[in-house]
mmCIF file as gemmi writes it, N, C-alpha and C atoms, coordinates in Angstrom:
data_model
loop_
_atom_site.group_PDB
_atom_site.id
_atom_site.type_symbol
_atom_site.label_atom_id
_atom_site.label_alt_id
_atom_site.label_comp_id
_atom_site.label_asym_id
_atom_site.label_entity_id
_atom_site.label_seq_id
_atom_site.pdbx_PDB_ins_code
_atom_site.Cartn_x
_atom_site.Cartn_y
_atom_site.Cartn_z
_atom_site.occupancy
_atom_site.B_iso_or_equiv
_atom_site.pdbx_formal_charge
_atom_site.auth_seq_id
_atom_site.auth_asym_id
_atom_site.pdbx_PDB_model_num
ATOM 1 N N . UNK Axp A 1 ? 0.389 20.49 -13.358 1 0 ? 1 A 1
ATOM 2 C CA . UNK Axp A 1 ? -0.996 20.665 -13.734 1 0 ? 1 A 1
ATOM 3 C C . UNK Axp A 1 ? -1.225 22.113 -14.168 1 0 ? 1 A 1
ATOM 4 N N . UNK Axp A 2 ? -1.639 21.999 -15.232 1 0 ? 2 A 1
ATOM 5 C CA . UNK Axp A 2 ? -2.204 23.455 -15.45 1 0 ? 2 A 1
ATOM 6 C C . UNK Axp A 2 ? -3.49 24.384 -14.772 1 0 ? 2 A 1
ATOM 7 N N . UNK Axp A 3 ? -3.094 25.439 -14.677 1 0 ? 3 A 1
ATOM 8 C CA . UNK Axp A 3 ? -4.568 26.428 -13.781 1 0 ? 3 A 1
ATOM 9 C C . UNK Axp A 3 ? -5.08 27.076 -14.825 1 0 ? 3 A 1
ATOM 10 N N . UNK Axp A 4 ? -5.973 27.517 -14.587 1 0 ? 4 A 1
ATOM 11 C CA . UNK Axp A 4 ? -7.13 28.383 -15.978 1 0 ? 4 A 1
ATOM 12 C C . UNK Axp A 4 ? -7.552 29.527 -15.005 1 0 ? 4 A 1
ATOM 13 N N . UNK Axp A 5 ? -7.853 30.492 -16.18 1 0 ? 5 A 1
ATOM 14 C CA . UNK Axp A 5 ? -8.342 31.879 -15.823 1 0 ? 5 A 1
ATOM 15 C C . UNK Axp A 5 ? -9.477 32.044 -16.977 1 0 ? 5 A 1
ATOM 16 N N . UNK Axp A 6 ? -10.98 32.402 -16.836 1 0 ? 6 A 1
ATOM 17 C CA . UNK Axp A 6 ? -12.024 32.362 -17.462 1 0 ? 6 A 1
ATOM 18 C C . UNK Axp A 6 ? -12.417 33.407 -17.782 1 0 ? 6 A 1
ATOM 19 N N . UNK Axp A 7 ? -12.847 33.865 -19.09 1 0 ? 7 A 1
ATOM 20 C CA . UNK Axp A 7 ? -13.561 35.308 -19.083 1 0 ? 7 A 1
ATOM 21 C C . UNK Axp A 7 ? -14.824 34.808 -19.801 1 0 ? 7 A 1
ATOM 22 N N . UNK Axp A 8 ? -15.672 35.987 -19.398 1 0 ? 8 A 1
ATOM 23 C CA . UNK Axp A 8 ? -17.3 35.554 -19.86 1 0 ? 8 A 1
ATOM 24 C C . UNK Axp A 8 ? -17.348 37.284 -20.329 1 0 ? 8 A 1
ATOM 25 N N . UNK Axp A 9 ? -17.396 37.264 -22.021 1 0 ? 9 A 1
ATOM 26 C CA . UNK Axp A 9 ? -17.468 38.556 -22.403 1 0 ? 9 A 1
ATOM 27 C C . UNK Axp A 9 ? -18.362 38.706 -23.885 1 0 ? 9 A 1
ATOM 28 N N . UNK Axp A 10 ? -19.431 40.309 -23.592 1 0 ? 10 A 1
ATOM 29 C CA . UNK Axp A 10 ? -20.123 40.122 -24.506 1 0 ? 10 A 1
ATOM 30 C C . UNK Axp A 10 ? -19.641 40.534 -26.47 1 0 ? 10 A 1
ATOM 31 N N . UNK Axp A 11 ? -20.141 39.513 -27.247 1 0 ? 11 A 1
ATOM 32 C CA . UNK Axp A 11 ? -19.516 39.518 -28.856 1 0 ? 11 A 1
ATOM 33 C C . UNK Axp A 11 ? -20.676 40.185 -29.552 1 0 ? 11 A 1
ATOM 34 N N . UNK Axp A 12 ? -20.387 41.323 -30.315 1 0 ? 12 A 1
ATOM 35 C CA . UNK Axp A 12 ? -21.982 41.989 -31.32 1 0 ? 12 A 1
ATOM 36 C C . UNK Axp A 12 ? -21.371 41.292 -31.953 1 0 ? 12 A 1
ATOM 37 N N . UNK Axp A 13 ? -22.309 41.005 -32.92 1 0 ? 13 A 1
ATOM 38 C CA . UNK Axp A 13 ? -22.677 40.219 -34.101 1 0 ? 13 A 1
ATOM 39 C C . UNK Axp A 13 ? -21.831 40.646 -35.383 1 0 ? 13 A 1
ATOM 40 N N . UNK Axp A 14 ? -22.038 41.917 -35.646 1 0 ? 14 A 1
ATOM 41 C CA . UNK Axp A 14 ? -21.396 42.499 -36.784 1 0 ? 14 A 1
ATOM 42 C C . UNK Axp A 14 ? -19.827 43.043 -36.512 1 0 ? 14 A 1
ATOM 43 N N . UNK Axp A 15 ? -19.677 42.552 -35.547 1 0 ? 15 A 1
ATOM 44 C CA . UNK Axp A 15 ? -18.089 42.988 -35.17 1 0 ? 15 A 1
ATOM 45 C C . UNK Axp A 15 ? -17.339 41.21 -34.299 1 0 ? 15 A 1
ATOM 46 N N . UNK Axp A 16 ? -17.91 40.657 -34.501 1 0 ? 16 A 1
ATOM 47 C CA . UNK Axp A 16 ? -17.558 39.254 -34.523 1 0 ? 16 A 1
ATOM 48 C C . UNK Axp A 16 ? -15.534 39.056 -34.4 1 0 ? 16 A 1
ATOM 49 N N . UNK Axp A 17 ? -15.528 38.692 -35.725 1 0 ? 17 A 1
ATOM 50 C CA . UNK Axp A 17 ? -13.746 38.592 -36.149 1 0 ? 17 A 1
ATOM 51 C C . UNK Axp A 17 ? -12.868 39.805 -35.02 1 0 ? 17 A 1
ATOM 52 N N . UNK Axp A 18 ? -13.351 40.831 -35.765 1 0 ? 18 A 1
ATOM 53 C CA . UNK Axp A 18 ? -12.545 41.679 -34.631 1 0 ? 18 A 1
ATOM 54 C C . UNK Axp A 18 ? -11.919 41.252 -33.332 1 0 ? 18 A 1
ATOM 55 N N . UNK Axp A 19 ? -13.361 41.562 -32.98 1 0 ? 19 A 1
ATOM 56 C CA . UNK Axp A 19 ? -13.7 41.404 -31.455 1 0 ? 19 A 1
ATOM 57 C C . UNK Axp A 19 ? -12.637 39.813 -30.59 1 0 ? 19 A 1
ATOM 58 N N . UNK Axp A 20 ? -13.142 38.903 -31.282 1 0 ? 20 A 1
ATOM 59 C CA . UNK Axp A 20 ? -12.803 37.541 -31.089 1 0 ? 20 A 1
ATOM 60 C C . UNK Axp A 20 ? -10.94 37.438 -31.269 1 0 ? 20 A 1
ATOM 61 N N . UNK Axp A 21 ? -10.298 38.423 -32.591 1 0 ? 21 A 1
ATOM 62 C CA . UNK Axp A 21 ? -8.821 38.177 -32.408 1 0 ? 21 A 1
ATOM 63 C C . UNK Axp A 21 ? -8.44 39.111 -31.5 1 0 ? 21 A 1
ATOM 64 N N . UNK Axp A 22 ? -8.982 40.398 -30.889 1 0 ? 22 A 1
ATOM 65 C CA . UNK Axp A 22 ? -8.104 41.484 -29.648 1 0 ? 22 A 1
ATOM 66 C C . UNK Axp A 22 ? -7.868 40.307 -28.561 1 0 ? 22 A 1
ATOM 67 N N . UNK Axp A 23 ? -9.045 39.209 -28.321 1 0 ? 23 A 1
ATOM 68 C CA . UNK Axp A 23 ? -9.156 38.443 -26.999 1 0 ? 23 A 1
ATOM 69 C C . UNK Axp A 23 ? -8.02 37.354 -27.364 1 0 ? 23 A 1
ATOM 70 N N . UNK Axp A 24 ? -8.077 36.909 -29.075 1 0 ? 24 A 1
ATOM 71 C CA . UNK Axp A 24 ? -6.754 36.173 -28.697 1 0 ? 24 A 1
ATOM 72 C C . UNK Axp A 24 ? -5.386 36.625 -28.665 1 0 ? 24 A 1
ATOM 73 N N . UNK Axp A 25 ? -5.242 37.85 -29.074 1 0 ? 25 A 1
ATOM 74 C CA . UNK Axp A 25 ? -3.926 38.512 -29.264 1 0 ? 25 A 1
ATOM 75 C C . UNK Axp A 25 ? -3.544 38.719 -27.79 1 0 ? 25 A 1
ATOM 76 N N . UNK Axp A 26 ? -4.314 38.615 -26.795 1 0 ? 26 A 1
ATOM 77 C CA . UNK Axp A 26 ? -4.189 38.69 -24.995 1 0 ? 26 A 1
ATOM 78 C C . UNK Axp A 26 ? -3.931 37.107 -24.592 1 0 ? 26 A 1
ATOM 79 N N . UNK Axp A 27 ? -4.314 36.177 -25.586 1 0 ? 27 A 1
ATOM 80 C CA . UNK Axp A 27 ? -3.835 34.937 -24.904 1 0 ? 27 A 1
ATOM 81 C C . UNK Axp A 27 ? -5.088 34.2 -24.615 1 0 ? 27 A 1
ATOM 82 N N . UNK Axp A 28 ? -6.185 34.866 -24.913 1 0 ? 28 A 1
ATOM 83 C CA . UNK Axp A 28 ? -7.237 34.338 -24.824 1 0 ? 28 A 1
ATOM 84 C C . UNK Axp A 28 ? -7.651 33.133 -25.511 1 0 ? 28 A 1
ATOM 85 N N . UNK Axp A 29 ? -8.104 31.743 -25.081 1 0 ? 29 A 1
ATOM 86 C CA . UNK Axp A 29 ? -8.864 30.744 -26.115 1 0 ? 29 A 1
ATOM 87 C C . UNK Axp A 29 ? -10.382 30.936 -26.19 1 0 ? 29 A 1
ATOM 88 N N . UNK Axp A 30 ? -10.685 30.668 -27.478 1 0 ? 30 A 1
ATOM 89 C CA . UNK Axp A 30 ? -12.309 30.646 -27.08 1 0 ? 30 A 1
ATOM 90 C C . UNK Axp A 30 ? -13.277 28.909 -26.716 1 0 ? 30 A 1
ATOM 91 N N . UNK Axp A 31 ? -13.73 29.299 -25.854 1 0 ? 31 A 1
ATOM 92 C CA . UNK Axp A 31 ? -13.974 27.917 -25.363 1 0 ? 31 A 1
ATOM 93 C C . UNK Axp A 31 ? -15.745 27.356 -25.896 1 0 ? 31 A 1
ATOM 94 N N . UNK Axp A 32 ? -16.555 28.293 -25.844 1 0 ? 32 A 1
ATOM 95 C CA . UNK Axp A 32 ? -17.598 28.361 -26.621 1 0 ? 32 A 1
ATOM 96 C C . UNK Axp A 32 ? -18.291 30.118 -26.603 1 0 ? 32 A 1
ATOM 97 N N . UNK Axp A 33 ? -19.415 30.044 -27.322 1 0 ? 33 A 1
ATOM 98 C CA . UNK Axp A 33 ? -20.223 31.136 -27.475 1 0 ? 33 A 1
ATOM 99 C C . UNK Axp A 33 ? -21.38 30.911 -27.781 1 0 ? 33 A 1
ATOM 100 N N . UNK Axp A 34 ? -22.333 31.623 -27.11 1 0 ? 34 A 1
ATOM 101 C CA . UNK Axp A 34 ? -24.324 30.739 -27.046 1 0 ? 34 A 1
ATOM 102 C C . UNK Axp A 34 ? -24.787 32.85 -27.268 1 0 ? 34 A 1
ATOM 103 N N . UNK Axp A 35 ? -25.838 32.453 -27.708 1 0 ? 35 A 1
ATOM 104 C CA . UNK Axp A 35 ? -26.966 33.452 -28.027 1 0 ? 35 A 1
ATOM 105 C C . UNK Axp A 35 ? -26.643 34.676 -26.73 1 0 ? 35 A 1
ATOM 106 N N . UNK Axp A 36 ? -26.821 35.54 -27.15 1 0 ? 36 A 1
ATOM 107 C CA . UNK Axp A 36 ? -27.016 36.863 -25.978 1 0 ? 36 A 1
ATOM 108 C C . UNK Axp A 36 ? -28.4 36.947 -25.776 1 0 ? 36 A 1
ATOM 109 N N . UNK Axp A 37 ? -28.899 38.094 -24.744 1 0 ? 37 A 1
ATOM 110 C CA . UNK Axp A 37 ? -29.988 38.413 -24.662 1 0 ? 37 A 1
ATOM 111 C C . UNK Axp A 37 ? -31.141 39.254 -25.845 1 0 ? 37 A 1
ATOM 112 N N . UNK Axp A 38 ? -30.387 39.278 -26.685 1 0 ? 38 A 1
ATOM 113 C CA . UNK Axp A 38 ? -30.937 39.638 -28.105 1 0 ? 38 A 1
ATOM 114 C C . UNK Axp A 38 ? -30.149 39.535 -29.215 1 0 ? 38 A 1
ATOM 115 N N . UNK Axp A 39 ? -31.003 39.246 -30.413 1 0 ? 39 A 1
ATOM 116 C CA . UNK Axp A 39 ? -30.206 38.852 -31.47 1 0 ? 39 A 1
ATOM 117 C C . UNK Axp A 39 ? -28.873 39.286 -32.155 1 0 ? 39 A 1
ATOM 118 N N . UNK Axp A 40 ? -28.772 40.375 -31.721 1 0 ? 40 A 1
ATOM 119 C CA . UNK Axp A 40 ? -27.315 41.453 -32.256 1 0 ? 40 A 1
ATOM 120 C C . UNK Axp A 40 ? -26.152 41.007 -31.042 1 0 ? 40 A 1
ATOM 121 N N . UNK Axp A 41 ? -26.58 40.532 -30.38 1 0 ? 41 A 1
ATOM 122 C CA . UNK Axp A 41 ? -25.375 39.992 -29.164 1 0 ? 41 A 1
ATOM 123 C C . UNK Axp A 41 ? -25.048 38.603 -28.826 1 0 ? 41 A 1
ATOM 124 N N . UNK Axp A 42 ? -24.059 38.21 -29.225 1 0 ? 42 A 1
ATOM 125 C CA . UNK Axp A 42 ? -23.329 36.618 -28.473 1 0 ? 42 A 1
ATOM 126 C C . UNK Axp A 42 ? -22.315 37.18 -27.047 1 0 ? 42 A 1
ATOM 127 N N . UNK Axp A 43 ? -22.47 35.886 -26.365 1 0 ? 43 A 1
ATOM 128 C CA . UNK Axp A 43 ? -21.463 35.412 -25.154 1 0 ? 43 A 1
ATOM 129 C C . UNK Axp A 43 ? -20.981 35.115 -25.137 1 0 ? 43 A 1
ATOM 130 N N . UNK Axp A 44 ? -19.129 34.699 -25.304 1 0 ? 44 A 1
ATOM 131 C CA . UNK Axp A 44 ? -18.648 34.466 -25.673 1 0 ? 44 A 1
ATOM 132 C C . UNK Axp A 44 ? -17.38 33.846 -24.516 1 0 ? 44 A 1
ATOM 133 N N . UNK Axp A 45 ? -17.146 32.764 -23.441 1 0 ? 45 A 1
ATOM 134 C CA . UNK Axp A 45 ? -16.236 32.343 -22.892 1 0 ? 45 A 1
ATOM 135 C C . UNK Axp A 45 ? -14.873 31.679 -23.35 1 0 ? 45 A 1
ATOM 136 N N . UNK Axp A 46 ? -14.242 32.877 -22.709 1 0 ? 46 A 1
ATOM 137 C CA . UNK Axp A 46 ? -12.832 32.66 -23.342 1 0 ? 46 A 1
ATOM 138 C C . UNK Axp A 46 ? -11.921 31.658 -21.55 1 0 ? 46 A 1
ATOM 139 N N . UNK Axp A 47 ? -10.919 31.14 -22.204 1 0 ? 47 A 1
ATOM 140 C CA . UNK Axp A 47 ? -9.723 30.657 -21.071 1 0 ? 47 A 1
ATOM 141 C C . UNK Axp A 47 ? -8.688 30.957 -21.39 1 0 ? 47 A 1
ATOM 142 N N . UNK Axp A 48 ? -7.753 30.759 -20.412 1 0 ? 48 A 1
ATOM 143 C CA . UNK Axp A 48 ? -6.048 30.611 -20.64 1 0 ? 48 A 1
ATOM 144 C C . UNK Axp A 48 ? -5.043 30.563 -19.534 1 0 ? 48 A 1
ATOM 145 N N . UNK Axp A 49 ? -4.298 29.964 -19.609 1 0 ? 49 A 1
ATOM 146 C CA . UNK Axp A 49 ? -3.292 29.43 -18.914 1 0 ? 49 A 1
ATOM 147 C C . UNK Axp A 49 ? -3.064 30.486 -17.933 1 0 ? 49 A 1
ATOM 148 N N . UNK Axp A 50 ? -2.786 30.432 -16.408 1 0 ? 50 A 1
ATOM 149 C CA . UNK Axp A 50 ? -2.504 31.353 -15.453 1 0 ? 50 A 1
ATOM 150 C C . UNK Axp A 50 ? -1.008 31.364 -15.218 1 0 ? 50 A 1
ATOM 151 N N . UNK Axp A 51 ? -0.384 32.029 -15.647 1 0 ? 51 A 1
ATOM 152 C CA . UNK Axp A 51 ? 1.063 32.602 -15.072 1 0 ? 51 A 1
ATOM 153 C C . UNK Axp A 51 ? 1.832 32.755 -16.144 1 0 ? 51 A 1
């Protein structure tokens, strides 16, 4: 069975792409992303395999 490790990290808007491949170049998946607390900011929950 596989285990998961979760990150909950904030995405600006205008740095999007960037931002989103450093987390997968760590192994990161993105699992979804919903509105931040203002318009220039998304949330962005990433997973990935533990070990």
């Amino acid at each position: 069975m596989t285990k998961w490790e979760y990150l909950t990290a904030p995405v600006l808007v205008h740095a999007t792409k960037q931002i989103l491949d450093n987390f997968g170049q760590d192994g990161w998946e993105l699992v979804q992303i919903v509105p931040g607390m203002n318009p220039e900011n998304l949330v962005a929950y990433f997973k990935r395999p533990v070990g």
